[in-house]
C-alpha positions as CSV (number, residue, x, y, z in Angstrom):
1,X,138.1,146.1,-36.3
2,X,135.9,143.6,-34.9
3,X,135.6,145.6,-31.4
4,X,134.9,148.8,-33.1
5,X,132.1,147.6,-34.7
6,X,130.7,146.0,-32.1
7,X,131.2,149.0,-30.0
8,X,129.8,151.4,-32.6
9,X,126.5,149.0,-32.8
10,X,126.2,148.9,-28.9
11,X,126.3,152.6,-29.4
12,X,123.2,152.7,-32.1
13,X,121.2,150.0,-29.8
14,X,121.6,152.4,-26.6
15,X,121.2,155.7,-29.0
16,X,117.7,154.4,-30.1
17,X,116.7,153.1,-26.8
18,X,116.9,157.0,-25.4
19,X,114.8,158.6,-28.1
20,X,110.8,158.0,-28.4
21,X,109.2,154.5,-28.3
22,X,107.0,153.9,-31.6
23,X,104.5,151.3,-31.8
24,X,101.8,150.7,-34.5
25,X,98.4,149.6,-33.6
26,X,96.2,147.8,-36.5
27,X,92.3,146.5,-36.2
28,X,89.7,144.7,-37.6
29,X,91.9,144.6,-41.5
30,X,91.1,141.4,-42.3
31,X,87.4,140.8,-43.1
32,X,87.2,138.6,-46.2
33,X,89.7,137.1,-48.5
34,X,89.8,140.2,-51.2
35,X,91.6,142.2,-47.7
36,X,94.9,140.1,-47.9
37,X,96.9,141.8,-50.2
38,X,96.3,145.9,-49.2
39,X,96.9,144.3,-45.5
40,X,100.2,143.0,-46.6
41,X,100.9,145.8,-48.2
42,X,100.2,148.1,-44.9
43,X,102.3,145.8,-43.4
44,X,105.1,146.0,-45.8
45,X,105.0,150.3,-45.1
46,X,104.5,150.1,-41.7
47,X,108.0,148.2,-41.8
48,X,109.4,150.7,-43.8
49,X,109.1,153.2,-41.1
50,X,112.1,152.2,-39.2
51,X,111.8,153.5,-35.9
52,X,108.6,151.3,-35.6
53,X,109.4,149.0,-33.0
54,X,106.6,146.5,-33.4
55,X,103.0,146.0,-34.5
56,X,99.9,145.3,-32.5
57,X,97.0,143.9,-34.0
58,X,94.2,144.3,-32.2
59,X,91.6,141.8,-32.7
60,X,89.8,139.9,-35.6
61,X,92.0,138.5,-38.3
62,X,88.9,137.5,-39.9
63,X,85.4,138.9,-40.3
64,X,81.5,138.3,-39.2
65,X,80.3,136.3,-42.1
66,X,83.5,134.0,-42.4
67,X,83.6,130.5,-42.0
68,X,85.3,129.4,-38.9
69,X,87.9,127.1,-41.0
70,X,91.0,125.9,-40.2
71,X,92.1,127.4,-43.5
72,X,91.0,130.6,-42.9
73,X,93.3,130.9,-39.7
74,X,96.2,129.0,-41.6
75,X,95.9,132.1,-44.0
76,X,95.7,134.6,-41.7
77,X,98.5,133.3,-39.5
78,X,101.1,133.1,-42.6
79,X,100.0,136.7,-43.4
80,X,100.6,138.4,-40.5
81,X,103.6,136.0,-40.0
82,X,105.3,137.1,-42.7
83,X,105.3,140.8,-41.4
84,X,108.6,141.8,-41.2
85,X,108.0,144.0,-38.2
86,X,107.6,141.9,-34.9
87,X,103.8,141.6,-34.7
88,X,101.4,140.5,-31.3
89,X,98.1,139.5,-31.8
90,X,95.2,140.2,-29.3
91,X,91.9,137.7,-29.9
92,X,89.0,139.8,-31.5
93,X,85.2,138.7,-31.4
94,X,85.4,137.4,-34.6
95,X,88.1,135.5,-34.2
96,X,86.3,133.1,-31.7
97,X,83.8,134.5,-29.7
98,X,81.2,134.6,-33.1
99,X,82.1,131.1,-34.5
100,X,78.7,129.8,-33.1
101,X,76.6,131.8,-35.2
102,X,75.0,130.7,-38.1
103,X,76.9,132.9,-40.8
104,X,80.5,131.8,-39.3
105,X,79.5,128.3,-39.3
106,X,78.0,127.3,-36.7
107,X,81.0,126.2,-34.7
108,X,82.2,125.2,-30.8
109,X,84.0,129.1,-30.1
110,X,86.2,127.5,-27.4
111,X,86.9,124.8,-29.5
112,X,88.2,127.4,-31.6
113,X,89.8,129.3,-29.9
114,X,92.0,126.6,-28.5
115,X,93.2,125.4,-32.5
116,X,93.6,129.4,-32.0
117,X,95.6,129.4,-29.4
118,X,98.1,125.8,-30.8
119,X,98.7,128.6,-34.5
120,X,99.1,131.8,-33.2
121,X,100.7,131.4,-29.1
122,X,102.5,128.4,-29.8
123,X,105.8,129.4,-27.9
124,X,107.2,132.8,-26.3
125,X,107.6,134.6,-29.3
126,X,105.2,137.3,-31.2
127,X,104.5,136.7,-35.0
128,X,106.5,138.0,-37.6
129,X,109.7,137.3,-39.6
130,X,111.7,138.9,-36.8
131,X,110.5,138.1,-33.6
132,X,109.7,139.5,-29.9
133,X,110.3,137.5,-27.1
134,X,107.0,138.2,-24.8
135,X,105.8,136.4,-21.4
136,X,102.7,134.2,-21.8
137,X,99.9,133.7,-19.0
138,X,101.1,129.9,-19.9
139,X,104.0,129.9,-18.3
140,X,101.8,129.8,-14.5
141,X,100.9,126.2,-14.0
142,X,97.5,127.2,-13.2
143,X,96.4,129.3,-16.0
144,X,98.1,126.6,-18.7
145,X,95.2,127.3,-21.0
146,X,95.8,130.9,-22.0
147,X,98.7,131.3,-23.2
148,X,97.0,134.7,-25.7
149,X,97.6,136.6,-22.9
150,X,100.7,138.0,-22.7
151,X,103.2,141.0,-21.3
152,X,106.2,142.8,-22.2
153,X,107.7,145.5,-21.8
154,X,110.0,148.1,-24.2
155,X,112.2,151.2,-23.4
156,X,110.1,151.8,-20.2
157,X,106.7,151.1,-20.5
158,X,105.0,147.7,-20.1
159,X,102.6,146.3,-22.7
160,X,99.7,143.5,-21.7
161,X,97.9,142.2,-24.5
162,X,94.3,140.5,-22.7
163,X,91.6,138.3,-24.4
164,X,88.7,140.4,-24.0
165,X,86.4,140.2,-26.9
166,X,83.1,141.8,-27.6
167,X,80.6,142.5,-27.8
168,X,79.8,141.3,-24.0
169,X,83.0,139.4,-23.2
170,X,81.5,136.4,-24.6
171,X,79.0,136.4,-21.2
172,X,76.5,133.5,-22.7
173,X,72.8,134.1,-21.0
174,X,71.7,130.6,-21.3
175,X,71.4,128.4,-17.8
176,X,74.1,126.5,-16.4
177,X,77.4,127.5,-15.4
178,X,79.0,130.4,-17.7
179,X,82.4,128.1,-17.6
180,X,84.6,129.8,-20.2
181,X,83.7,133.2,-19.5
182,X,83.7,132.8,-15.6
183,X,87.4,130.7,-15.9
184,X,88.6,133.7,-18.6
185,X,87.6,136.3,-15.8
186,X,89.3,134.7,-13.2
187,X,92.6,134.6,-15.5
188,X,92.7,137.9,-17.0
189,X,92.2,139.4,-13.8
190,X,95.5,137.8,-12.3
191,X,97.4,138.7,-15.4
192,X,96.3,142.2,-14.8
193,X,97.5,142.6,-11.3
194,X,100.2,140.2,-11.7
195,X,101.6,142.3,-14.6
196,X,101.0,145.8,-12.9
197,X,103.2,144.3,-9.8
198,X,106.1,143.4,-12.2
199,X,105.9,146.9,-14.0
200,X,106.0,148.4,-10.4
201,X,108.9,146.4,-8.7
202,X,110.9,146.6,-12.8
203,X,110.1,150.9,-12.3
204,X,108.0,150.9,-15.7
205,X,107.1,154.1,-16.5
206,X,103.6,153.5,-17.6
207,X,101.5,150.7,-18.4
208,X,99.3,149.7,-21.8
209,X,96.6,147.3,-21.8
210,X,95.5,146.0,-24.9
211,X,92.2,144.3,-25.7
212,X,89.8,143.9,-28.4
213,X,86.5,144.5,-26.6
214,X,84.7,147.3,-25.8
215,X,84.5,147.4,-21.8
216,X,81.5,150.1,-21.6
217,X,83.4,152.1,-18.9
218,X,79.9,154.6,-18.9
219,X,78.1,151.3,-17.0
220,X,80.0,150.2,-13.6
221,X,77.8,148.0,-11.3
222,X,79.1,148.5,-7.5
223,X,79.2,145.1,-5.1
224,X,75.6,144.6,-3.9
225,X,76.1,141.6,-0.7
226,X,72.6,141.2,-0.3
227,X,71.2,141.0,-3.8
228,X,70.6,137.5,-3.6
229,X,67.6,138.4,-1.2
230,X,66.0,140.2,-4.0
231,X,63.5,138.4,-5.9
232,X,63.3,141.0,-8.7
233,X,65.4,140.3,-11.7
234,X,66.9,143.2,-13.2
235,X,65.7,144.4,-16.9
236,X,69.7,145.1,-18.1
237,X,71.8,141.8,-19.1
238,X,74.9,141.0,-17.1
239,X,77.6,142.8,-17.8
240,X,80.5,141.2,-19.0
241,X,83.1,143.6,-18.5
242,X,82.3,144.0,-14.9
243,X,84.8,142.0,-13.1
244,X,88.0,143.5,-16.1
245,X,86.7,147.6,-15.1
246,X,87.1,146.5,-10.8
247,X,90.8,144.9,-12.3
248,X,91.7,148.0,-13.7
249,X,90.7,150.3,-10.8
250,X,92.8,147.4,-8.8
251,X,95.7,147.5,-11.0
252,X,95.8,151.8,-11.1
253,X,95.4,151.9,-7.7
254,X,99.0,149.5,-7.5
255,X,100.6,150.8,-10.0
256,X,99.7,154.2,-9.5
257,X,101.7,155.9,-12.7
258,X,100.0,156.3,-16.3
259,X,97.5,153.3,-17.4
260,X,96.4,153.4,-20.6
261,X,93.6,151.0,-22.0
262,X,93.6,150.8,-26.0
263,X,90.4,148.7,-27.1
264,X,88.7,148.6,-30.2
265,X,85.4,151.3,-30.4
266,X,81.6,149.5,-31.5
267,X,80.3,153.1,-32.5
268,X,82.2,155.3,-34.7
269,X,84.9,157.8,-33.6
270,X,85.6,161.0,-35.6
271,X,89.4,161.7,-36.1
272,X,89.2,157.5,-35.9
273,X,90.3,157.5,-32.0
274,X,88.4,158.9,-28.9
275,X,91.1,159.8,-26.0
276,X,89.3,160.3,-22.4
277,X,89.0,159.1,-18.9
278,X,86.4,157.5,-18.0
279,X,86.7,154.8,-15.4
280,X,85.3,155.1,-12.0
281,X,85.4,153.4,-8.8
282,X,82.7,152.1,-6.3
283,X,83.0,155.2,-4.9
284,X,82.3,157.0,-8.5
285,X,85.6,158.7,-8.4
286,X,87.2,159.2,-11.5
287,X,90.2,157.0,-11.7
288,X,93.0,160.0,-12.4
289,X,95.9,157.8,-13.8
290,X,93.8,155.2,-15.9
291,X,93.5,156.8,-19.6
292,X,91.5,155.0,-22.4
293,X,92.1,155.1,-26.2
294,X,88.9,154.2,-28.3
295,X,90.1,152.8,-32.2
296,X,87.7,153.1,-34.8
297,X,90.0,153.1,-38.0
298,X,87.8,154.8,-41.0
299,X,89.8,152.3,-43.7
300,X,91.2,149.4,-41.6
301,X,92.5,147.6,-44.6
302,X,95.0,150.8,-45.3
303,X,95.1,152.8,-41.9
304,X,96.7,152.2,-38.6
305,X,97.3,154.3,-35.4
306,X,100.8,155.1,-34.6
307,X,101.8,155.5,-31.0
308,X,104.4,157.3,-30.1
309,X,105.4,157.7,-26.3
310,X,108.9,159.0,-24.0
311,X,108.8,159.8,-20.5
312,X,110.2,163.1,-20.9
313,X,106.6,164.6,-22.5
314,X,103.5,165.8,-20.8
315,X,101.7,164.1,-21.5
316,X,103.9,160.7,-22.4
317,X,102.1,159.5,-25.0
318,X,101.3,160.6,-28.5
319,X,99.2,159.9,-31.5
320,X,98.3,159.7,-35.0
321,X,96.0,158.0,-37.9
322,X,98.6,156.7,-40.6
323,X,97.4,156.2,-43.8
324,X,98.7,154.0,-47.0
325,X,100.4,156.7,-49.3
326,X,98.2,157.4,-52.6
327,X,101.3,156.7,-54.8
328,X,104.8,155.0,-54.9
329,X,107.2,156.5,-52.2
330,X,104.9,158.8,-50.8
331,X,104.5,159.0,-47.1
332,X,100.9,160.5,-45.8
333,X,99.2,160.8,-42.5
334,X,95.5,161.0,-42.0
335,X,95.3,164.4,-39.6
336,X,93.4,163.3,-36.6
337,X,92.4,167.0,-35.8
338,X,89.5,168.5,-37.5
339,X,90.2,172.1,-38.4
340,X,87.8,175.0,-40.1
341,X,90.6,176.7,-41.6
342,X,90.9,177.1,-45.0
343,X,92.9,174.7,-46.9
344,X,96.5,176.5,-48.5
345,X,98.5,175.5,-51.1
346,X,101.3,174.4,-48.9
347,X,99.6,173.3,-45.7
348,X,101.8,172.5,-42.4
349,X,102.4,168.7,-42.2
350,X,99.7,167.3,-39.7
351,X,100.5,166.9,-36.0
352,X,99.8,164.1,-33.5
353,X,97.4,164.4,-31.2
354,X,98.9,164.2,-27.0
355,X,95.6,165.4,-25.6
356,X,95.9,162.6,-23.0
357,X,95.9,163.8,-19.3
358,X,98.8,166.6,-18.9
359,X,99.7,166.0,-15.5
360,X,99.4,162.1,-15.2
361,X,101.7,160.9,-12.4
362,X,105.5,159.4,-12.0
363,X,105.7,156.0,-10.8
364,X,107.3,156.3,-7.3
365,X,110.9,156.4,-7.0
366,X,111.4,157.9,-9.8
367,X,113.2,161.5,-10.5
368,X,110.3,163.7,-12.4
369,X,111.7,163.6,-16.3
370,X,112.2,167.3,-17.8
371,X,110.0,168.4,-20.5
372,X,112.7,168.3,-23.6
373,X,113.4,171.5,-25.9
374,X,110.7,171.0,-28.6
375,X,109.4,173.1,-31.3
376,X,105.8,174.3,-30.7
377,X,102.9,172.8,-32.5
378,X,99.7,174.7,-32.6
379,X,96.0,173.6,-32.5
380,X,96.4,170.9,-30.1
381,X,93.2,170.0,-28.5
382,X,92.9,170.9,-24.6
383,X,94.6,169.0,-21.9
384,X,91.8,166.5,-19.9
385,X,91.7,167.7,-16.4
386,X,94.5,166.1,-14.0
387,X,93.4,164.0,-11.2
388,X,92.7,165.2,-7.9
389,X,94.1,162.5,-5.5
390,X,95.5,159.1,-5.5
391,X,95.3,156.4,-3.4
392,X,97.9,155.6,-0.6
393,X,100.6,153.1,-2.0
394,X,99.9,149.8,-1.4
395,X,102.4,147.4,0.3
396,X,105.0,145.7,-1.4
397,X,104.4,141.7,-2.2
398,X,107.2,139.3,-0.6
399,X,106.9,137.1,-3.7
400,X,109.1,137.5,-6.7
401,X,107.9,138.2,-10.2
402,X,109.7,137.1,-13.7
403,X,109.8,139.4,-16.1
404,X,109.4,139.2,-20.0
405,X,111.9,140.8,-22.3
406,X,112.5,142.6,-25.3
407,X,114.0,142.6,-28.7
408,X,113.7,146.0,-30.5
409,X,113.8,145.8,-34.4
410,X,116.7,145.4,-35.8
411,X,115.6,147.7,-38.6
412,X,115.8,150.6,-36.1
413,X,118.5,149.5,-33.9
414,X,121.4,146.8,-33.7
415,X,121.2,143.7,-31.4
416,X,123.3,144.2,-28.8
């Protein structure tokens, strides 16, 4: 008896780990104390939806004109803690980055974002009642400190969450050495390429980075060797983001299948995502396997974005604004397509978006997935345009890499 129902729950684990991977995405929810309880009540639906496999939240468990306290965080932290689906958080601005102002309280922000980084990365596991079990940048004796940056991966795709804030990195102006941000650069770009390499050598079929800021990908400043002969000062401010977009164009160029960057958006985005491509090398040239997803949730406090993604699709990856339902037991989704058509008394049931890039390209060594039997769904928007070339493979790394694991929701599938 025992045997068959360990066999029949092997069988439901490896059942759910063939269909689509669903993830939910939430940002910017919790601004003041009054946002609390509808945030723990997204979270409580978001966990009803079974085949969610975890929750990212993406920056800024607390808002602009909130005191810095150790209380606040202490809240926030049992909130989010208490969510019943795993949950990984990724440092917003206003987490840390804004505690120096006035109208946060005029704290230290690296003071606070190490108390940060003792409540919420404390140990290898995400927040949430039910846990998952993710690598932290920690673990390398080098990069001790930041232990918010993290990887793991899930059904074939590999997740890196990266502490990125806006609105400029945190890149401070005044004299001196930039110490925080320059030491930060130097370790998120390691994480980068060091994750890329262990989603290459594990045959990950794409790759998500996660961060809060927004990287500007319009503004790319090429290497300039000699601009220390110059005794002109340029009228534009640094840009902080610089040395993340040349990581990306690194980490696309060695990975080479689908990248996708999900950051928050400053402006705001109709639909409440923008999909697009628009990273760039030196050499201008549109970097064809690096896709970006813009969030700007229209309710935060009642909306998140649910990601959907199997290799088998063209594009892989799909998605949707999820909305709160307006009564008890109702399930709703906030259509991300704008339509002119007349509204009918029994309208279809709204679609997700997959207007990412139609052609993006198989990792190597990998057989090309078929396109599954699937009904059709009508008004998508039009495919982005497939990149032209990519660059030659680069050589294979003698060193080793350790890779993070992963624990799916129980509520979806059985443990094996």
């Amino acid at each position: 008896m025992l045997a068959a129902l360990v066999c029949g729950a092997l069988m439901q684990h490896a059942a759910a780990q063939d269909g689509p991977l669903t993830f939910a995405i939430v940002a910017d929810a919790l601004t003041r104390p009054a946002d609390e309880a509808p945030v723990r009540h997204m979270l409580d639906e978001i966990a009803r939806e079974h085949e969610v496999s975890f929750i990212v939240y993406d920056g800024n468990v607390k808002g602009p004109a909130e005191a810095c306290r150790d209380k606040v965080y202490e809240a926030r932290h049992d909130l989010l803690d208490a969510s019943r689906t795993p949950l990984v958080l990724v440092p917003g601005q206003h987490d840390w980055a804004d505690c120096g102002l006035a109208q946060a309280g005029g704290y230290d922000p690296v003071e606070r974002l190490d108390f940060m980084r003792q409540l919420f990365f404390g140990d290898s596991n995400s927040l949430g009642t039910v846990s998952l079990s993710v690598t932290r940048e920690s673990e390398v004796a080098r990069f001790r400190p930041f232990r918010e940056n993290v990887r793991w991966q899930a059904q074939g795709v590999a997740f890196i969450g990266i502490n990125a804030p806006g609105p400029n990195n945190h890149y401070l102006t005044a004299g001196g050495r930039n110490g925080e941000y320059e030491d930060r650069s130097v370790a998120n770009a390691f994480w980068l390429q060091h994750a890329a390499e262990s989603a290459r050598r594990s045959e990950q079929r794409a790759l998500v980075v996660i961060l809060q800021g927004d990287p500007d990908f319009a503004r790319y400043e090429r290497r300039d060797r000699f601009s220390w002969l110059r005794f002109t000062r340029s009228s534009q401010p640094h840009d902080g983001f610089v040395e993340f977009k040349r990581s990306l164009v690194k980490v696309a160029e060695l990975f080479r299948g689908p990248v996708i960057v999900i950051h928050g958006s400053e402006t705001p985005v109709p639909g409440g995502f923008r999909i697009d491509q628009p990273l760039r090398d030196e050499k201008g040239t549109v970097v064809g396997n690096l896709t970006r997803i813009a969030i700007a949730l229209k309710k935060p406090q009642g909306q998140w974005l649910e990601v959907q993604t199997d290799p088998g699709w063209r594009p892989p990856f799909r998605l949707r604004v999820r909305e709160m339902p307006a009564r008890a037991g109702a399930r709703s989704a906030e259509p991300a397509i704008e339509t002119s058509e007349p509204t009918t008394t029994n309208p279809a049931p709204p679609q997700p978006r997959d207007d990412l890039p139609a052609s993006l390209p198989v990792p190597p060594g990998l057989p090309p997935s078929t396109q599954p039997s699937q009904p059709s769904q009508p008004s998508l928007p039009p495919l982005l345009n497939p990149p032209q070339a990519l660059p030659p493979m680069l050589p294979t790394p003698a060193s080793g890499v350790q890779n993070g694991t992963y624990r799916g929701n129980p509520a979806s599938a059985a443990e094996e």
